[in-house]
C-alpha positions in Angstrom: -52.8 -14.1 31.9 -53.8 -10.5 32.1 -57.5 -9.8 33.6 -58.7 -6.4 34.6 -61.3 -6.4 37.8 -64.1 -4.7 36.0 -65.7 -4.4 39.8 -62.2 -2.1 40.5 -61.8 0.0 37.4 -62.8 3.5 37.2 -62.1 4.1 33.2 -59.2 6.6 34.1 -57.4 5.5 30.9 -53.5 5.4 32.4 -53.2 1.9 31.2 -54.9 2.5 28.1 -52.0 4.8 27.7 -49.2 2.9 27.7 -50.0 -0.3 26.1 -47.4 -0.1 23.2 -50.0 -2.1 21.4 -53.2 -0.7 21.7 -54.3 -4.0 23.3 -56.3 -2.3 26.1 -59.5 -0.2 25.1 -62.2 1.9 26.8 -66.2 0.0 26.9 -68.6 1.9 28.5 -65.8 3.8 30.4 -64.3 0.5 31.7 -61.1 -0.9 30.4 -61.3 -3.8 28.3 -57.9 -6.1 27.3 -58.2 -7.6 23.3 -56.6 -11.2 24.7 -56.0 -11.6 20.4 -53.5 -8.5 20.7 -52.1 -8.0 24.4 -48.4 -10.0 24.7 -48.0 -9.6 28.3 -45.5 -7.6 28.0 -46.8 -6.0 32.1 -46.5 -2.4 30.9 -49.9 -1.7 31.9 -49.1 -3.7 35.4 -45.9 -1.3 36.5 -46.4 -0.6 40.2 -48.5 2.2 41.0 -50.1 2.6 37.7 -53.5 1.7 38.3 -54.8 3.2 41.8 -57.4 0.9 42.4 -55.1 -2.3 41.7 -57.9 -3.5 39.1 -55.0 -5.1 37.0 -53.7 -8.5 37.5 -51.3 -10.0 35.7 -50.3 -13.5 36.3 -47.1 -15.3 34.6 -46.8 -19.2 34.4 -44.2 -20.3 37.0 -41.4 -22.2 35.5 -39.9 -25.3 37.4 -35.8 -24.9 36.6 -35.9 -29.2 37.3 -38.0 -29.4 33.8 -34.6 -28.3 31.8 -31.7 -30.2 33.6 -31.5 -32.6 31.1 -30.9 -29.6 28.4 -27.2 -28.4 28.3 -24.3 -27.7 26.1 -24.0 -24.4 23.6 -24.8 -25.9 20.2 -23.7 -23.8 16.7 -24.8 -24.7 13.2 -22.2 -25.1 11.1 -23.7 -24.1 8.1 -20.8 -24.3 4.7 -20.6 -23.3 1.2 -18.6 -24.9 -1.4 -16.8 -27.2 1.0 -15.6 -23.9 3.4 -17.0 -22.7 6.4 -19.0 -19.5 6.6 -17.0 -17.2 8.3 -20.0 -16.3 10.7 -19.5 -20.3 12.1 -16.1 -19.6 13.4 -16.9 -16.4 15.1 -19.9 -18.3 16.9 -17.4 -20.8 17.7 -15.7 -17.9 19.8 -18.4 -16.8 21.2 -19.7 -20.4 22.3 -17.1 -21.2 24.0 -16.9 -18.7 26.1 -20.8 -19.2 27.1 -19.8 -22.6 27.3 -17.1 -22.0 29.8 -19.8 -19.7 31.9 -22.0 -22.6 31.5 -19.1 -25.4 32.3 -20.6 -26.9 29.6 -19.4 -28.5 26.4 -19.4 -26.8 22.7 -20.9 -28.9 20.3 -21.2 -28.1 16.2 -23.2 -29.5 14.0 -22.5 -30.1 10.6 -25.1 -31.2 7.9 -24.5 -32.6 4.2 -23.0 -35.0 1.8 -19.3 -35.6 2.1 -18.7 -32.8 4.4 -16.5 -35.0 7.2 -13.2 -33.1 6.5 -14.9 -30.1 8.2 -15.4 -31.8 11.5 -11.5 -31.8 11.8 -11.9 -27.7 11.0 -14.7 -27.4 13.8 -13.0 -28.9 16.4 -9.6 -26.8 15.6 -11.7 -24.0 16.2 -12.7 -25.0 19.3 -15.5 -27.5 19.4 -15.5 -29.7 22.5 -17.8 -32.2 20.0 -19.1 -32.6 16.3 -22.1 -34.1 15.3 -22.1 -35.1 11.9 -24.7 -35.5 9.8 -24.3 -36.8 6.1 -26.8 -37.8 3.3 -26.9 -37.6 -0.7 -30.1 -35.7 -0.3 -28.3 -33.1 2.0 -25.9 -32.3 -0.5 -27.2 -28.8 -1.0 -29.6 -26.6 1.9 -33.0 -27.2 1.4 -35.7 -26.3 3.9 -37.7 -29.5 4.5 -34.6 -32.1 4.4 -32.6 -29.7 7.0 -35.3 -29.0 9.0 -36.0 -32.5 9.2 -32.4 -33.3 10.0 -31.7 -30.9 12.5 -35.2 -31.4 14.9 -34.2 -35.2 15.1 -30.4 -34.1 16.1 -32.1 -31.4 18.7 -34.2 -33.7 20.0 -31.8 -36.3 20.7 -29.3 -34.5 22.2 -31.3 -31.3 24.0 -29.1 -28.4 23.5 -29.5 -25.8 26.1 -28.3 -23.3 24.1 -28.7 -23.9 19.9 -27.4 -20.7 17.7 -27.4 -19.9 13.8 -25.6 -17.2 11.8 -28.2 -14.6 10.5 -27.3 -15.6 6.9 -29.8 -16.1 4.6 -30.2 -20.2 5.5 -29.9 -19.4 8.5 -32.7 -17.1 8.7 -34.6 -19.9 7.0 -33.7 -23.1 8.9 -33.7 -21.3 12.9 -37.4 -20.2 12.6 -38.8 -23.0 11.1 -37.5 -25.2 14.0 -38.9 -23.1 16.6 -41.8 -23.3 15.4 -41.9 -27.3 14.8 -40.0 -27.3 17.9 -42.0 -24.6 19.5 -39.6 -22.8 20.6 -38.5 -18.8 21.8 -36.1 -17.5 18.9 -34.3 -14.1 18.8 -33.3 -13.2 15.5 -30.0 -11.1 14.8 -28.4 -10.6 18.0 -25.3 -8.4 18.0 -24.8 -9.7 21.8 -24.8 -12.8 24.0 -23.8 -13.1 27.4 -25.1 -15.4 30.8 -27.0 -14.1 33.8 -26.8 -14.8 37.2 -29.1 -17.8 36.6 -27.6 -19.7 33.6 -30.0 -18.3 31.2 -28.8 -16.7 27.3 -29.0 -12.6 27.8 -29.8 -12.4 23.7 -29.5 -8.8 23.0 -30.3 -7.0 20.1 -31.3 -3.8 18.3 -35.3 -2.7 18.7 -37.4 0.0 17.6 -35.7 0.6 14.7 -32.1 0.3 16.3 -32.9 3.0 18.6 -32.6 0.8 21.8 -31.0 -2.3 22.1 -33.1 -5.2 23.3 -31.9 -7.8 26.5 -34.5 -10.6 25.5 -34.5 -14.0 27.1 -36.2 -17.1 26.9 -37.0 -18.5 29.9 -39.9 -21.3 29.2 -38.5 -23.3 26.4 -35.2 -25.2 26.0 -33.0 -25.0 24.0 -32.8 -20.9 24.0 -32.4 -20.0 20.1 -30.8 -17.0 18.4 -29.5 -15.9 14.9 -26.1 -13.9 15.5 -25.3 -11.2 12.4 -22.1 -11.9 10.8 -19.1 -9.8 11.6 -20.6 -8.9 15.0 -17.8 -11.4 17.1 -14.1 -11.9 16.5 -13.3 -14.9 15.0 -11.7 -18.2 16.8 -8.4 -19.1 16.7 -7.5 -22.2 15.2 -5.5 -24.7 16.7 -4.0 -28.0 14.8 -3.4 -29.6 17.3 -6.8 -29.7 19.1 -8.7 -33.3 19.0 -12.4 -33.9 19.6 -15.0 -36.7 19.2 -16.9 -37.0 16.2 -20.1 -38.4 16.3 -22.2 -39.5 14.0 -26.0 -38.9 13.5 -27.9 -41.6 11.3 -29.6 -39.9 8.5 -32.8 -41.5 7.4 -35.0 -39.3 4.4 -36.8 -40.0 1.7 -36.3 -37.8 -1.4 -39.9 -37.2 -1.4 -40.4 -35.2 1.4 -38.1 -32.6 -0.1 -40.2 -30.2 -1.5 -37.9 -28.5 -3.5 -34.4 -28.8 -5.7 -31.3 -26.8 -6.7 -31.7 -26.3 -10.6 -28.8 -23.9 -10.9 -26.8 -22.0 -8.8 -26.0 -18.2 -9.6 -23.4 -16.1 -8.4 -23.4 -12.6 -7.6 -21.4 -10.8 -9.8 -19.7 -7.5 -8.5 -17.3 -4.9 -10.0 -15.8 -4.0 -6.5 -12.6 -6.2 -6.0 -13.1 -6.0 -2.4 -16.5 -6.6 -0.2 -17.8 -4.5 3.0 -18.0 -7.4 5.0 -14.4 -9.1 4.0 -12.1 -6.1 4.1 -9.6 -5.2 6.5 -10.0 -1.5 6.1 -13.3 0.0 4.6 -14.1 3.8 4.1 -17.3 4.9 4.3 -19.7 8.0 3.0 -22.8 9.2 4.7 -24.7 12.2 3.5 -22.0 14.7 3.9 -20.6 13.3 0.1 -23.8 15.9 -0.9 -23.5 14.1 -4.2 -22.8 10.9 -6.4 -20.0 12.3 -8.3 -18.1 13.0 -4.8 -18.1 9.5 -4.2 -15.2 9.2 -6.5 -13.3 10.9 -3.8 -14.0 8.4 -1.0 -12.7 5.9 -3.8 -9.6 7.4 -4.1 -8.7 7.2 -0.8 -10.0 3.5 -0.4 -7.8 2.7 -3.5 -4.7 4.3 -1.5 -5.0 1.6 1.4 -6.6 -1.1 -0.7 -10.0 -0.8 1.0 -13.2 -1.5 0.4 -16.2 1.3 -0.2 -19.3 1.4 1.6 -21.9 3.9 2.3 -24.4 4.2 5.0 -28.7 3.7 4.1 -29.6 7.5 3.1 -26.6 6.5 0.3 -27.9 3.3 -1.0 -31.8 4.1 -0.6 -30.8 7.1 -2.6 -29.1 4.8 -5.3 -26.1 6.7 -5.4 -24.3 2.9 -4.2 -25.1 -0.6 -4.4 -27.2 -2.1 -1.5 -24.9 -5.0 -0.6 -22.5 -1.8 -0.3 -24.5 -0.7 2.8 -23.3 -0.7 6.7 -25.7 -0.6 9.5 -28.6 -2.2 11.0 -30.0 -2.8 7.8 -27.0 -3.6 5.9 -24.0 -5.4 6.3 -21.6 -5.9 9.9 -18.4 -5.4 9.2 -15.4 -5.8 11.7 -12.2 -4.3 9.8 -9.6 -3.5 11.0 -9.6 0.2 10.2 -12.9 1.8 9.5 -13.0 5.7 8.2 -16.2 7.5 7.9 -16.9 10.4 5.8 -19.6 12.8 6.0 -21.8 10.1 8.4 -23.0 11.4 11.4 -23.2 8.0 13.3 -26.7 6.7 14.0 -27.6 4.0 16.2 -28.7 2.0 13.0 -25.0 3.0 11.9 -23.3 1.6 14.9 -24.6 -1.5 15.1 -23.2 -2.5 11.6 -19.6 -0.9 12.5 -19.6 -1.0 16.5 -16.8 -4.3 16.2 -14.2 -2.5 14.0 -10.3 -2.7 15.6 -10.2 1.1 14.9 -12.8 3.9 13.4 -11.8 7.0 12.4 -14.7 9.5 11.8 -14.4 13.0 9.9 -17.2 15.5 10.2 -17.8 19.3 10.0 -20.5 18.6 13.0 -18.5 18.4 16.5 -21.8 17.3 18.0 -22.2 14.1 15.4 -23.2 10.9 17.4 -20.2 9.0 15.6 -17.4 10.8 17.6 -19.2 9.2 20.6 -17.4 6.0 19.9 -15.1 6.9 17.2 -11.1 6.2 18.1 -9.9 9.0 16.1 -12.4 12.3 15.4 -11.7 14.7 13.1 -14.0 18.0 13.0 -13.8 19.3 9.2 -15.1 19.8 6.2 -14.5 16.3 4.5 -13.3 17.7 1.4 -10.9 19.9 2.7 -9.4 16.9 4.8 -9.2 13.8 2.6 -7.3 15.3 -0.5 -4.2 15.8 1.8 -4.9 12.6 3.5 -4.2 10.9 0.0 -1.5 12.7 -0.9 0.1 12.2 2.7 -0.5 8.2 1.6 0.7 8.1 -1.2 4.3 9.8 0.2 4.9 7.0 2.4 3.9 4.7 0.3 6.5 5.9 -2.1 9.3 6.1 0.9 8.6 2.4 1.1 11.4 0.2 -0.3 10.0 -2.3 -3.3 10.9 -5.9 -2.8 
């Protein structure tokens, strides 16, 4: 709660000032809070900000004892034609090393009809415990059945920890359990660590990616968070790895799903090779100065069987496909081997590309932001340096022996 002693205030208008929200106004030259509009957020409370300590702001205590029966780091395993989403076994990586902080067991959860055989997958990959959930009416996602599903599962085990892949069901499913569940929820972390007191450090990008958020969720349990694809490394799977298996009784009446599948369509792209699959992707930024220059970037991705993308000012410009787009705003990626051309390396930009094995950056600016965090930099004009960079290529690939 956030009250300001009327009595105390003398209108000098600091805190009006930094409210990021505009939640504190000026009445007859006293400061008034909008209680509709203020999130506590305590800027206005920062030590020494009012001189005439008029503002109090008073945060609900939490008892730790109210969330000892809440533990394990949960991931939902969401699939797709029978295969896991790649995004599940990078959580999987990720869990268990918040589990091991935690000393706590990894639990996946997987939801649909006939989908037992990827238990065996989960646990291979790391889960400590799989609970399975299958139904004829879950044989394809729909909001209200897996909604449904998935707050009886939470609720009956208590998950201290309960993560999604930012995917487009999972974008759907995490929010509407928080809300049924009323719960905290960060949505497309590109971080996840443990503090000092066992809670989920979820960080992500703010502001328009140009700070990167440490956001945590200490009065609810289990702590939520969407995690964008690409942004961990992916488990390793181990054969010989054995788990339980547990079952979760399924009980739904058709009826309550609100919604059915009619058809299912599938994107249809000319590139042979996605952004967010590839093992080496090149890149153009504004620097390409047109369209037609893009053909260049091509050539050189075609050298090294790559993939193409292009950063936002590319694909808002319509000089590229959308789903073609790295960043913030665009697709993750993790290659490999990632080359930049002509982009100067925004934050916005490095959050999509900040997990690749290698980068290697070329621009005529020595001050860009990419050569910040770039493994390789090279200052030049792009077009004077990739032509030679294909032709040195393509020499060793011809000095390499056919089978």
């Amino acid at each position: 709660m956030l009250e300001i002693n009327l009595d105390l205030c003398v209108g000098c208008g600091r805190c009006v000032k930094v409210c990021p929200f505009g939640a504190i106004i000026m009445v007859d030259e006293k400061a008034i809070v909008d209680e509709l509009v203020c999130n506590l957020c305590g800027a206005c409370a920062q030590p020494d900000l009012c001189a005439e300590n008029a503002i109090i702001l008073e945060r609900e205590e939490i008892d730790p004892s109210m969330f000892v029966d809440y533990k394990g780091v949960w991931i939902y395993a969401e699939h797709y034609d029978g295969n896991l989403m790649s995004v599940v076994i990078e959580l999987l990586r990720e869990g268990r090393e918040l589990a091991d902080q935690l000393d706590q067991e990894l639990v996946a959860v997987v939801i649909g009809k006939e989908v037992g055989e990827l238990s065996n997958e989960l646990v291979q990959y790391g889960a400590d415990r799989v609970i399975l959930a299958e139904h004829g009416a879950l044989e394809h996602y729909t909001t209200d059945a897996y909604t449904n599903v998935m707050t009886g599962i939470m609720q009956n085990g208590k998950p201290s920890i309960m993560l999604f892949g930012a995917t487009m069901n999972g974008r759907d499913l995490a929010p509407r359990l928080a809300a049924r569940l009323r719960l905290g929820l960060t949505a497309d972390c590109t971080g996840l660590s443990i503090d000092e007191k066992g809670q989920l450090i979820q960080t992500r990008p703010a502001f328009g990616g140009n700070i990167m958020a440490s956001i945590f969720s200490p009065k609810t349990r289990p702590q939520m968070a969407t995690v964008r694809p690409n942004v961990f490394k992916k488990a390793v799977r181990d054969p010989s790895k054995t788990a339980s298996i547990d079952r979760f009784e399924v009980d739904i009446s058709p009826l309550s799903i609100r919604t059915r599948i009619k058809k299912t369509v599938r994107e249809i792209s000319e590139d042979t090779l996605s952004v967010h699959e590839a093992d080496i992707v090149v890149s153009v930024g504004r620097g390409i100065a047109s369209p037609e220059n893009i053909a260049l970037a091509e050539e050189l991705a075609k050298e090294l069987n790559a993939a193409v993308g292009g950063s936002r000012p590319i694909c808002d410009q319509g000089w590229m496909p959308h789903h073609q787009q790295v960043g913030q705003s665009g697709r993750t990626i993790c290659p490999k081997l990632y080359i930049t051309l002509g982009i100067s390396g925004q934050v916005q930009h490095y959050v999509g590309c900040s997990e690749s094995e290698r980068i290697i950056a070329i621009n005529e600016d020595p001050k860009a932001p990419i050569f910040e965090f770039a493994d390789i930099c090279i200052v030049g004009d792009l077009f004077k340096v990739v032509p030679p960079l294909i032709e040195a290529i393509r020499n060793a690939r011809a000095k390499i022996p056919k089978e």
